[in-house]
N, C-alpha and C positions, 0 to 999 in steps of 0.2 A: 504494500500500500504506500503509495505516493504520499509525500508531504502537502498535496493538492487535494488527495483522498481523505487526508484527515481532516483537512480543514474544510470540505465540503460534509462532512458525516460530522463534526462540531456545528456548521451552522444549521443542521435539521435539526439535531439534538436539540442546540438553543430555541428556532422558530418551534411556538407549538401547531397542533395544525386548525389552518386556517375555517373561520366560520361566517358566512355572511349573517343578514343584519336579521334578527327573530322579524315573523311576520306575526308575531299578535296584534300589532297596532303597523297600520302604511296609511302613507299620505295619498288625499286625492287633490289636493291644489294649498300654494302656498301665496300669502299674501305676505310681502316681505318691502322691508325699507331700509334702505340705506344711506350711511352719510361720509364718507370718506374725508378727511381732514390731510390735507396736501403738503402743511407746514410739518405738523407733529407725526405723519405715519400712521395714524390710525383710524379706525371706523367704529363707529356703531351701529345697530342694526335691532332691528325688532322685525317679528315674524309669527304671523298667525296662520298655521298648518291646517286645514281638515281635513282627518284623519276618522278612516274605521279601524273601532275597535273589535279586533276578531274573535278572543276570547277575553275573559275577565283576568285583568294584569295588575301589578302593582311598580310595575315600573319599563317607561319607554325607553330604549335604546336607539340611538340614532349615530351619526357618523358625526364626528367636530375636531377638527385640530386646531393650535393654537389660538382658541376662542375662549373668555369666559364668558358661560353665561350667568347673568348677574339674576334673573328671575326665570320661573318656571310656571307656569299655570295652565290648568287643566278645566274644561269645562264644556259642560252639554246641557241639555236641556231637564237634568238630573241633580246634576252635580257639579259644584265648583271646588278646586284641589290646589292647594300651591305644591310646587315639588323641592325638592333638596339635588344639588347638581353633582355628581362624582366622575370621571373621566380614567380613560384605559389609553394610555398616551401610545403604544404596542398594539393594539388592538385600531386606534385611530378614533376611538367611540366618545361618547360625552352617556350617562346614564340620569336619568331620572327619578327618582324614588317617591311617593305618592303614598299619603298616609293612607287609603285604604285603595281597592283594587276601582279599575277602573271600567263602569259600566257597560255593556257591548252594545255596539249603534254609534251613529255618529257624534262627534266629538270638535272641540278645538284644542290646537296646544298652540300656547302662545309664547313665544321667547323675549325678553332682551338679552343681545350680548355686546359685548366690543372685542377687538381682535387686529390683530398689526396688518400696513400696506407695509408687506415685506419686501427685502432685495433681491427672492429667490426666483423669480420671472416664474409662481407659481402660488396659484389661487387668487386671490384679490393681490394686488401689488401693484409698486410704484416703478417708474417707469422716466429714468431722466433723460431729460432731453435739451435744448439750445434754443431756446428764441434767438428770431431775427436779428436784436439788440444786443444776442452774447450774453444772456441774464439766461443764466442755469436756473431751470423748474422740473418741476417733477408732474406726473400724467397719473391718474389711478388705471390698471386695467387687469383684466383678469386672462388665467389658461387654466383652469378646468380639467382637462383632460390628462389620464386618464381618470383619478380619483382628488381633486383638490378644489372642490366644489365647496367640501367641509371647509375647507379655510375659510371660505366667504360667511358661510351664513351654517348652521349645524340643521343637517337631510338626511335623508335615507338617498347617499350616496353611490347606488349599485345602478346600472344602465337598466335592468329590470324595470326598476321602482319607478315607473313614470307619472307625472302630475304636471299640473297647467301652474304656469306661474303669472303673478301678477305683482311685476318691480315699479316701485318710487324709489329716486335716486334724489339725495340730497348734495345741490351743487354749486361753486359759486355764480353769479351769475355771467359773468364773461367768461366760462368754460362750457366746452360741448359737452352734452351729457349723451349717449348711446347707449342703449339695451338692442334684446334681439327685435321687440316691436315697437309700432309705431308710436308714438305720442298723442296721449290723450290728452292730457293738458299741462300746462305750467303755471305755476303761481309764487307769488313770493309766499317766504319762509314765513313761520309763525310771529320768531322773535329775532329773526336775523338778517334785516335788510341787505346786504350783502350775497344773501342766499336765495337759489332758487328750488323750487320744490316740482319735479320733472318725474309725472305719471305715465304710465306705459300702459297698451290695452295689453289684455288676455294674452299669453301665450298657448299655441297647440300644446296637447297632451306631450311631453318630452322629458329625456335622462337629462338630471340634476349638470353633467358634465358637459350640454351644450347650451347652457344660460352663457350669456357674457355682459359687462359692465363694462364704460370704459368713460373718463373724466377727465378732459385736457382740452388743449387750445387743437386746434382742425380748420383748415381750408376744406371746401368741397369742391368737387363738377358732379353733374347727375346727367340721367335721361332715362327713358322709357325702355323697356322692352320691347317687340313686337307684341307679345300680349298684354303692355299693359301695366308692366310691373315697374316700380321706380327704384332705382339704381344708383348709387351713389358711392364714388371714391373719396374718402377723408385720407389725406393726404399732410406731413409735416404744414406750417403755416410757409404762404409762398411759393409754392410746390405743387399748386394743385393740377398743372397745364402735365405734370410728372406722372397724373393718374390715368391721363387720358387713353392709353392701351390698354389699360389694363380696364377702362369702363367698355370698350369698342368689345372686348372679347367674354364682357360677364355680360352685354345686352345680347349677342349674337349665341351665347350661351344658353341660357333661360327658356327661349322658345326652343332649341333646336334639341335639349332634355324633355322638356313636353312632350313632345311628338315624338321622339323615343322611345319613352317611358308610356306615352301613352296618360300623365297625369300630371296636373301643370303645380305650378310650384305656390304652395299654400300662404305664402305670408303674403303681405300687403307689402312689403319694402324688403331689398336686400342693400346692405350697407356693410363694403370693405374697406377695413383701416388698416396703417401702418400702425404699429407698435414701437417706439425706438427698441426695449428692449425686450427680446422675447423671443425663446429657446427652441421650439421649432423653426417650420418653413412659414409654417400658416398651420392657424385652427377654424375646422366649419363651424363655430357658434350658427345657431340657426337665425339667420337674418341679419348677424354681424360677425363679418368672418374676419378674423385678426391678422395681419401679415408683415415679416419684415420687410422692411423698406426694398431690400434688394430683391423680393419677392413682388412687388408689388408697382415700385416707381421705373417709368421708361425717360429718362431723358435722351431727345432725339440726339443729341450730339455728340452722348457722352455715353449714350449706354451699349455694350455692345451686341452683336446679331445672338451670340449663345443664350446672354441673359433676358433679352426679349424673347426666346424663343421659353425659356423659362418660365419667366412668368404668363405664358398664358398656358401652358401646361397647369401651373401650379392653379393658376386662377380656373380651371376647366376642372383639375380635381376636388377642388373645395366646395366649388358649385357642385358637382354629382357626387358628394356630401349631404347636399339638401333631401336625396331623394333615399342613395344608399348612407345609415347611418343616423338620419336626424329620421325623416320619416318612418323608415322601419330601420329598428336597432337593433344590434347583436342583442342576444339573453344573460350572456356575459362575456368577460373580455377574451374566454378558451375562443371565440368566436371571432375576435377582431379581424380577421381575415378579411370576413364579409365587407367588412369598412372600407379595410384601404387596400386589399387586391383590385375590389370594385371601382373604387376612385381611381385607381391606375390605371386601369385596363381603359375604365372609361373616358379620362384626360384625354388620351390618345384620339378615341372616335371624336372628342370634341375640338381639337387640333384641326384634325384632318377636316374637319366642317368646314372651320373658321379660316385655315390657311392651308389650302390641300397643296400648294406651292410647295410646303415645307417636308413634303413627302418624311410624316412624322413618324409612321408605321420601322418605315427603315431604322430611325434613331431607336425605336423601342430593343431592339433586339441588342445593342450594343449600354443601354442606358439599364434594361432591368432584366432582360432574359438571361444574359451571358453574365452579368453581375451578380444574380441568384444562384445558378449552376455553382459557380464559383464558390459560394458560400456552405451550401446545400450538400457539396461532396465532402464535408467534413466530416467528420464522426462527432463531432460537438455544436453538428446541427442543430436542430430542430423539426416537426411535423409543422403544417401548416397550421393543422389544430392542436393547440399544444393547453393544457392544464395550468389554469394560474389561480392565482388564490390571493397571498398579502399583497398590497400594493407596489412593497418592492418586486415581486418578479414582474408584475406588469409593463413597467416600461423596457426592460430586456426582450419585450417580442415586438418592439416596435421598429420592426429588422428589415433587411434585403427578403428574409420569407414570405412574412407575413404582406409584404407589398408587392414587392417585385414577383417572388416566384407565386404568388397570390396571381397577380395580372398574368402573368404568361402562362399560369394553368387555366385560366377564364379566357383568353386569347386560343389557348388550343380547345377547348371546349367549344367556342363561338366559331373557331371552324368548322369542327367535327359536325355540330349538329346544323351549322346555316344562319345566316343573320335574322331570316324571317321570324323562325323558329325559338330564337334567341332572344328577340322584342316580344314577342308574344309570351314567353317564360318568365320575359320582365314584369312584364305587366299583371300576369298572375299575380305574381311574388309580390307585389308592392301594391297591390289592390287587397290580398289577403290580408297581409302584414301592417297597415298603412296606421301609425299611431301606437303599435303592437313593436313585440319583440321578436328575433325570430333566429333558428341556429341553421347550421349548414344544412342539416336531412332537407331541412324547410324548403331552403332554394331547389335543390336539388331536385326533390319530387315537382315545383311546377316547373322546372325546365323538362322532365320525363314527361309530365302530359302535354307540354307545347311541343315535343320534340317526336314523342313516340319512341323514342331510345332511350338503353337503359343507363340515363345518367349516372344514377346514385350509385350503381354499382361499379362501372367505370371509375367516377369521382374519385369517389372513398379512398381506393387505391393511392391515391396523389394527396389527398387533406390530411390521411387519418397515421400514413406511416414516414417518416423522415427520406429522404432523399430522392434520388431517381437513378432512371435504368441507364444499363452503355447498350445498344445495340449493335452488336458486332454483325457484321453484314456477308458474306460470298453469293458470288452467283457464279451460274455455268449455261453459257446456249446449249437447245435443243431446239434444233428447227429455227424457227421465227419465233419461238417463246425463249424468255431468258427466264432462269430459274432465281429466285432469292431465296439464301436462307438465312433466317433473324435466329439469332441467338442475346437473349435478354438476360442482364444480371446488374444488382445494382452497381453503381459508379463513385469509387473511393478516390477519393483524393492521393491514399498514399499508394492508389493499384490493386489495395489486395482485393483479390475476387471470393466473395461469402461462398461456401460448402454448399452445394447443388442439396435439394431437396423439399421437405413440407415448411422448412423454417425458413428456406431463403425468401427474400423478398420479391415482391411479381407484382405487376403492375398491370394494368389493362394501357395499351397502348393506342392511343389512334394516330397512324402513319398514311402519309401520303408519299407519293412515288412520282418522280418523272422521268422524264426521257429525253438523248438528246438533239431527236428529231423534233423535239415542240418542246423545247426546256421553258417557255413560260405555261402550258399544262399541266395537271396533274393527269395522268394515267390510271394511278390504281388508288384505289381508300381502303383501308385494311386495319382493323382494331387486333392489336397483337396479345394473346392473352393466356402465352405458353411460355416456358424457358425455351423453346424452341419451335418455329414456324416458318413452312413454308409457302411461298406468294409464287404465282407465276404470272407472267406478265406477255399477252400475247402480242404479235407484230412488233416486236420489237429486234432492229438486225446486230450481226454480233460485233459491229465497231463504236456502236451506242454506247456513250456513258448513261449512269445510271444513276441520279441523285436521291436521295432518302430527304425527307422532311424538306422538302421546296420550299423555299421564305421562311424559313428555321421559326415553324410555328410551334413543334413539338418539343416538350421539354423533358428532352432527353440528349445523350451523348450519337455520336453515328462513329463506330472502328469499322475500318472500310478494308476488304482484303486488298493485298496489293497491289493487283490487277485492275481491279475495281476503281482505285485511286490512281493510277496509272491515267488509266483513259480518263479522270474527272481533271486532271492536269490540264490538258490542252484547252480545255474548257472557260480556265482563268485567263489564260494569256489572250485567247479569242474573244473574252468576255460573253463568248454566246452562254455562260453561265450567269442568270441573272447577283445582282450584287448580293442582295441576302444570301447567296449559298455559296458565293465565292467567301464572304466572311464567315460562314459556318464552316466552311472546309478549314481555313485557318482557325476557327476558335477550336475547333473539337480535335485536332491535331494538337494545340498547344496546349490544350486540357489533359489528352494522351500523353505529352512528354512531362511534363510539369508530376504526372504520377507516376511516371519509368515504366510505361506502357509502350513508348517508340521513345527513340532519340532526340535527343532538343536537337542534334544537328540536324537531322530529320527536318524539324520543323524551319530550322534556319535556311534550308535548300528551298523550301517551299515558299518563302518568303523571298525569295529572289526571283520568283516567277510573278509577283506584282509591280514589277520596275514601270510597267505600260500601265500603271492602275491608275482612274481618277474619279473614281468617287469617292468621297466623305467616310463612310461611313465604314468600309473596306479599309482605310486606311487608319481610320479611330481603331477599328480592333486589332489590327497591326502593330500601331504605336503602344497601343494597351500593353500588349504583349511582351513586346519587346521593352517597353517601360519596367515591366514588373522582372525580365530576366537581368535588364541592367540592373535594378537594385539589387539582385540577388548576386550580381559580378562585381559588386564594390566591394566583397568579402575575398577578392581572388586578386591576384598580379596581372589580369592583363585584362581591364580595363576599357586601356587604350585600344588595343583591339576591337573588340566591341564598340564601342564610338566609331571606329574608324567604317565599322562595316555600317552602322548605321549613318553615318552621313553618305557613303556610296547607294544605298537604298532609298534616302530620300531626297538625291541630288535631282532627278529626271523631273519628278512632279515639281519641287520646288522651281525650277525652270518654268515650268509649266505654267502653275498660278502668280507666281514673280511675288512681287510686294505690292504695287499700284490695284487696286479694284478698277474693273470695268463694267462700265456698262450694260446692265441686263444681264449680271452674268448669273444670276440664280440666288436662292438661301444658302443650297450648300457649300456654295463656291467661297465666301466669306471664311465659313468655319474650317473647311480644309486649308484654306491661306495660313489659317494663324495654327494651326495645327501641326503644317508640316514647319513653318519659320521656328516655331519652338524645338520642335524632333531636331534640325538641324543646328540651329544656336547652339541649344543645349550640349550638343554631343561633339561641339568644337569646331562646325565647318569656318571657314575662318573669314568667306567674305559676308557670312551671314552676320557672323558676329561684330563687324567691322562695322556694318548699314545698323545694326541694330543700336550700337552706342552713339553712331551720329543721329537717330533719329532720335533719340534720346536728349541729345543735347540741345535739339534744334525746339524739341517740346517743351521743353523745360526752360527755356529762354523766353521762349514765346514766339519765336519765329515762323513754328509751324508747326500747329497741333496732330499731334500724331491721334490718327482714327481708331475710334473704339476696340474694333477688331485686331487691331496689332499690340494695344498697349499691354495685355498681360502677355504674350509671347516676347516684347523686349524688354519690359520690366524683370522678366525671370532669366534672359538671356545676359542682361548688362549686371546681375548683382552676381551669377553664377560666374560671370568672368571678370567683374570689376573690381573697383578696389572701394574704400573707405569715403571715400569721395563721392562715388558713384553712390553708394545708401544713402549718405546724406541729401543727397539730392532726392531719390524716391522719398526719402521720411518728408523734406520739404514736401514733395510734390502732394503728399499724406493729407499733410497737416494745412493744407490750402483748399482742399475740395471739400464743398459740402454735400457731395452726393456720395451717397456708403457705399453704391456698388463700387466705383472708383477708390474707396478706400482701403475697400475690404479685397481689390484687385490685385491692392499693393501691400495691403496686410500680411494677405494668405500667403505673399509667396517673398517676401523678406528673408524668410529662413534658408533661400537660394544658395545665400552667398559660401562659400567653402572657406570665409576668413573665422580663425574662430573666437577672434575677440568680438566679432558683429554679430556669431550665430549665439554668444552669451548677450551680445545688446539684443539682438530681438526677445531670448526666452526673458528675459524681465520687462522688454517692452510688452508681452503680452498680457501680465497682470498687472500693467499699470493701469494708469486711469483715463490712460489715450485709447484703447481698446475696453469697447464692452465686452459685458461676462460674456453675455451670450455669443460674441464671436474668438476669444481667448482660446480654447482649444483647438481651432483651424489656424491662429496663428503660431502659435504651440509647434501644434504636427508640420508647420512648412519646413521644421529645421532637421527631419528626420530622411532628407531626400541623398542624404552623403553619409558616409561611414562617422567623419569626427562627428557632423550634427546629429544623428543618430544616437549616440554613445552620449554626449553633451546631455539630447530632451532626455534620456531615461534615467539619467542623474538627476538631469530638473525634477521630473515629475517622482522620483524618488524622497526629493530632498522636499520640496513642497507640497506631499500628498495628501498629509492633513489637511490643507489648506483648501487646495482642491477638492479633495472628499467634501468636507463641511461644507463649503461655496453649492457644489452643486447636488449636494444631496440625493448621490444614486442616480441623478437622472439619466439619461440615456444621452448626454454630452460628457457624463464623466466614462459610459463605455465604450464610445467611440475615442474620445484621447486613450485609457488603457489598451485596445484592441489595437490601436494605429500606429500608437508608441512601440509597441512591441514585437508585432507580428514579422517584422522587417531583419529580425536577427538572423545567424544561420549557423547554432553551435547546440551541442545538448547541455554543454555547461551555462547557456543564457537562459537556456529553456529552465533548467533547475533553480537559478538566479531567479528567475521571475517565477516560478512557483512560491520559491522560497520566502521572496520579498509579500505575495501576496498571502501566506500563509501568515503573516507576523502582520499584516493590514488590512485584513477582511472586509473583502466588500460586495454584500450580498448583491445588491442588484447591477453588479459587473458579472458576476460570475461566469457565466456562459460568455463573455467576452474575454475574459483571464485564459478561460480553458481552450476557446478557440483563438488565442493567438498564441499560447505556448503550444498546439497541434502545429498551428503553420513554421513556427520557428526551427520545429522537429523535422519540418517535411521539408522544409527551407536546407537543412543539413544532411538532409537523404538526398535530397536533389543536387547539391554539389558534389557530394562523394559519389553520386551515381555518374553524373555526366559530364564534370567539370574538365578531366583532361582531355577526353574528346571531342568539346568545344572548345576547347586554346589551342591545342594544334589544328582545328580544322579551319579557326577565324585566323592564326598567323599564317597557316599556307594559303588562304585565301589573300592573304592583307600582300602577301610577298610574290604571291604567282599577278594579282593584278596591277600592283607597280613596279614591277621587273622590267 
């Protein structure tokens, strides 16, 4: 047993097991007031709950953290009760005790309490931010999710427990006051001329954790829907012309989920804000969806084509929020899937509406499919449906699974059964459910009767057990039929293949087939639902490649015999292979070497047959790739080798797309620019890096502002090869803009530089007070991209862990720094170091991130002692046979 194993079998020991909240008494609507105080941090709050009593009780339990409540009282048409308050700080509970039991039928429970605007960007909180004047103020605003509802006001906090709420927010009067519904009226305060007193109508039946609140200063723009509905971006003050993309794609949004969904969107208003400070990307509050700025604001001049393409992703997922998640809600969080596989999968159909230009379908497979697999072949995975219970393990599945491999199991689903089929299941599901709660079976069976296939049974397979299949593929002609045979078993990361039999894992597959007489066709559909199956595929002649999974919709691996892959060769160089499967032959090839399934050199040969490549998104998975083997070769002597083969790989496209943008030249044409000008700077070509420091100089003078698009590829190029000088100049260029995206362009990637008195200035720049919380950890990880900054963050976040711990309190920003920080090593001595260090600092809700990045650091050290001198002499005989 691992020093990892104890310390995981001590914190079950410790946790007891988890119990959600008694149903003798639940609420059916809360009438709730609020008053947030902006100078001193605090709130007061009073709330009148109706509540049935189910059986005869002597004391209510409900959910409250850092809250007192100051009074308790009970009463019905029976009986009036004061209560005595005691609280389970562990538990997260507040209790109430009642001198005698309480009568069954309907009831009121009435609270006062007061409770902190905390600094933790979680439940009710403050939120500073810059007036125009330079006069530091503070905003109140709330995140909720998954369980910090209790912070605001004490609920029956579980997504189950739904009830109509009806919020007063007490504000000053020259501040915006927002909830999720409209405004019923405003009047001044009782006693506080200064104050205004801002009522809200009804809300729909909904979970405690999509209310939101928010109190500060706000510009707007607004406009209508096609149906009707009023829409509104609150925006930093001065800023608001910043919201305007992002209102263009939540009104073009609205109707084109209606008509989807089949059911149009219930609120009277939807209203998106920025947050300054706030730990997600964005949360669906229903009717006020909260967002980081860089999530949310477009400045035309300044923002560039990725992050616009961004934010309407983000803003298309939060909206189909409205329908999956606020309208019908998971039963509880083992379900979260439903939430945001659905919001993901669905961004995408709303993309493709709004910007079918941006052929976003393509991005999806490089942005969540191939980044889940990734994750998914671990052994300290997870299921999609996975068991949660305290609050800490909940934000630990707010993961690549739960989202990403969430949408690309619902993407291969929406093939399998047809989009018709698929709207039609929708609308079941969200007609059924509508105001209700509802878990996987749920969906499932009305996708079975819109479809007529056996969904759930299919499904299960992929929801209910961790990982996924490798299908090993051979064929052989007979005649004009070619024969396939699939061989299925699941897909390790570290290669090993599980023991054939009743316990191996099996999947129900559904594959599609093409051919390379009509490579935009599919040929054959086949649900594969054996460790072994044979397809035959007739008319097809014997010089035809043969593709598996066309537009890599299936989530699964493809080992190709080598014959098989032989003839899919020519296919790339031709391009008569469309792009999705030219990048899936690369992904699943470098998935295979990465486990010691085929040779990394293997895959490095194969990678020289894209010299002619120019699409985007072939080349994103490319770069991915080889991104991730050079980190892994900063641990070896030759380095420079590797660099060198990578600037002759991306010399031909960089010719290609040059520096200069043209004219009409497309979406993608933009992100490939700055895509390969990085691959190239970075990796030492020498006139790239040359242009890249004068275009640097000439920006920062003002001579000529350098375009959106280029400025994070030479921001990272000029600090990677600059000196002391050169930071200084980005931190000015920092500390001059007041748009985050630009800040945080040059935050994230400060950690570039390879000097290491600068890679120690940035790890203290990141918990200064020049960077927010909520972005400190991305600037953190930018210094982890070289061997000494590497070695440097794991000392920092060592030496500063308390600090960190405590700050972010388990959230799911303190498991992405641990997971990121570490996973990059390549020794078993780090792997034990980093158990070691986390055995002596337990931190429950990292855990599954502790365990899967000391797996990767182990496979990180299997993968150089497997392949490492086979790739330094195969890249120096290359390096020396082409400049001989």
């Amino acid at each position: 047993m691992t020093s990892w194993d104890l310390l995981t079998c001590s914190i079950m020991a410790q946790r007891k097991p988890f119990q959600r909240l008694p149903t003798a008494v639940v609420p059916g609507s809360y009438v709730i007031r609020l008053h947030p105080d902006l100078v001193a941090f605090t709130f007061t709050g009073q709330e009148d709950i109706d509540v049935e009593v189910r059986e005869q009780v002597k004391e209510v339990t409900l959910n409250s953290v850092d809250i007192k409540i100051n009074s308790a009282k009970f009463t019905s048409s029976t009986v009036s009760l004061t209560g005595t308050t005691s609280y389970n700080v562990e538990d997260e509970t507040a209790t109430i005790a009642f001198p005698e039991a309480l009568p069954v039928g309907a009831g009121k429970l009435s609270l006062d309490f007061v409770g902190e605007l905390n600094d933790k960007m979680k439940g009710f909180y403050r939120s500073k931010y810059t007036h125009p004047n330079g006069e530091t103020r503070y905003a109140a605003a709330t995140q909720f999710e998954p369980t910090d509802a209790r912070r605001a006001f004490p609920c029956w906090d579980e997504p189950a427990v739904k009830a109509t709420f009806d919020i007063t927010l007490v504000a000053p009067k020259d501040r915006v006051a927002l909830s999720n519904m409209d405004v019923v009226e405003v009047k001044d305060h009782e006693t506080d001329a200064s104050l205004k007193v801002v009522r809200y109508s009804r809300s729909p039946i909904m979970s405690t954790y999509l209310l939101a609140f928010v109190v500060g200063e706000y510009d707007f723009i607004e406009d209508r829907s096609a149906d009707g509905i009023l829409v509104r971006v609150y925006t930093p003050l001065e800023k608001k012309e910043q919201g305007r993309f992002a209102l263009e794609v939540a009104v073009k949004t609205l109707p084109f989920y209606k008509e989807y969904f089949g059911i149009a969107y219930p609120l009277p208003k939807m209203d998106l804000i920025t947050i300054a400070d706030f730990a997600a990307g964005a949360m669906e509050n229903w009717g006020l969806i909260t967002y980081r700025e860089t999530a949310l604001l477009v400045d035309p001049q300044n923002s560039s084509t990725q992050a616009k393409q961004w934010i309407a992703l983000v803003v298309g997922h939060e909206i189909a929020h409205m329908w999956f998640g606020n309208l019908v809600t998971m039963e509880w969080w083992t379900h979260l899937w439903l939430n945001e596989g659905f919001a993901t999968f669905v961004e995408y159909l709303c993309v493709d509406h709004c910007f079918p230009e941006y052929n976003i379908w393509n991005q999806f497979v490089t942005s969540d499919l191939t980044r889940a697999l990734e994750l998914d072949a671990l052994k300290n995975s997870h299921p999609i449906e996975v068991p949660v219970g305290h609050p800490s393990e909940i934000d630990e599945i707010f993961d690549l699974i739960s989202y990403s491999k969430g949408a690309s199991v619902i993407r291969m689903l929406h093939d399998w059964i047809g989009d018709k089929d698929f709207r039609k299941g929708m609308n079941i599901y969200l007609n059924k459910f509508k105001y209700k709660n509802a878990a996987t079976g749920d969906l499932w069976e009305a996708l079975e009767s819109a479809s007529g296939k056996p969904v759930g049974k299919v499904m299960h397979t992929w929801t209910a057990q961790m990982g996924f299949p490798v299908l090993k593929v051979s064929d052989k002609q007979e005649g004009s039929s070619r024969i396939i045979e699939f061989k299925q078993c699941k897909f390790s990361a570290d290669g090993e293949v599980p023991s054939q039999g009743d316990a191996a894992p099996l999947w129900l597959v559904p594959v599609s087939i093409s051919c390379g007489s009509k490579p935009g066709d599919i040929h054959t559909r086949v649900v594969i639902d054996k460790a072994t199956t044979t397809v035959t595929l007739d008319n097809v002649g014997p010089d035809e490649w043969i593709k598996i999974n066309p537009g890599q919709v299936g989530v699964f691996r493809v080992q190709y015999s080598s014959d098989m892959l032989s003839r899919l060769l020519p296919g790339i160089q031709s391009k008569t292979l469309p792009p999705r499967d030219r990048l899936g032959l690369s992904n699943d090839l470098f998935a295979l070497c990465t486990a010691g399934v085929s040779s990394t050199v293997e895959y490095l040969r194969l990678v020289e047959s894209f010299t002619d490549e120019q699409e985007y998104i072939v080349w994103l998975d490319v770069a991915c790739n080889l991104h991730k083997l050079g980190t892994l070769l900063t641990h070896t002597d030759y380095e420079a080798a590797f660099e060198a083969f990578n600037r002759r790989l991306f010399h031909k496209i960089g010719l290609h797309v040059g520096w200069d943008s043209k004219e009409d030249e497309g979406h993608s044409v933009p992100l490939l620019r700055s895509l390969v000008i990085s691959r190239l700077g970075r990796n030492g070509h020498k006139e790239t890096v040359a242009e890249a420091h004068k275009k640097l100089k000439s920006h920062a003078s003002g001579k000529e502002s350098l375009i959106a698009d280029l400025r994070g590829p030479v921001y990272g190029i000029v600090l990677k090869t600059g000196d002391e000088k050169v930071y200084e100049t980005l931190l000015k260029l920092f500390r001059s803009t007041d748009l985050h995206e630009e800040k945080m362009r040059i935050a994230r990637i400060l950690g570039s530089t390879r000097d290491q008195k600068l890679i120690e200035r940035t790890l203290n720049f990141a918990i200064s007070d020049e960077i927010r919380s909520q972005d400190t950890v991305f600037v953190l990880l930018s210094c982890g991209g070289c061997k000494l900054g590497r070695d440097m963050l794991w000392q920092f976040m060592k030496d500063k862990w308390q600090t960190l711990h405590d700050y972010y309190e388990g959230g799911f920003l303190l498991s992405r720094l641990v997971k990121s920080s570490c996973e990059d090593f390549a020794s078993e001595e780090k792997a034990k170091e980093i158990e070691a260090f986390f055995a002596a600092h337990p931190a429950p809700a990292a855990e599954r991130s502790v365990k899967q990045a000391v797996e990767k650091v182990r496979l990180n050290a299997a993968w150089l002692a497997r392949d490492s001198d086979t790739m330094k002499s195969w890249l120096q005989e290359r390096e020396a046979k082409l400049t001989a």
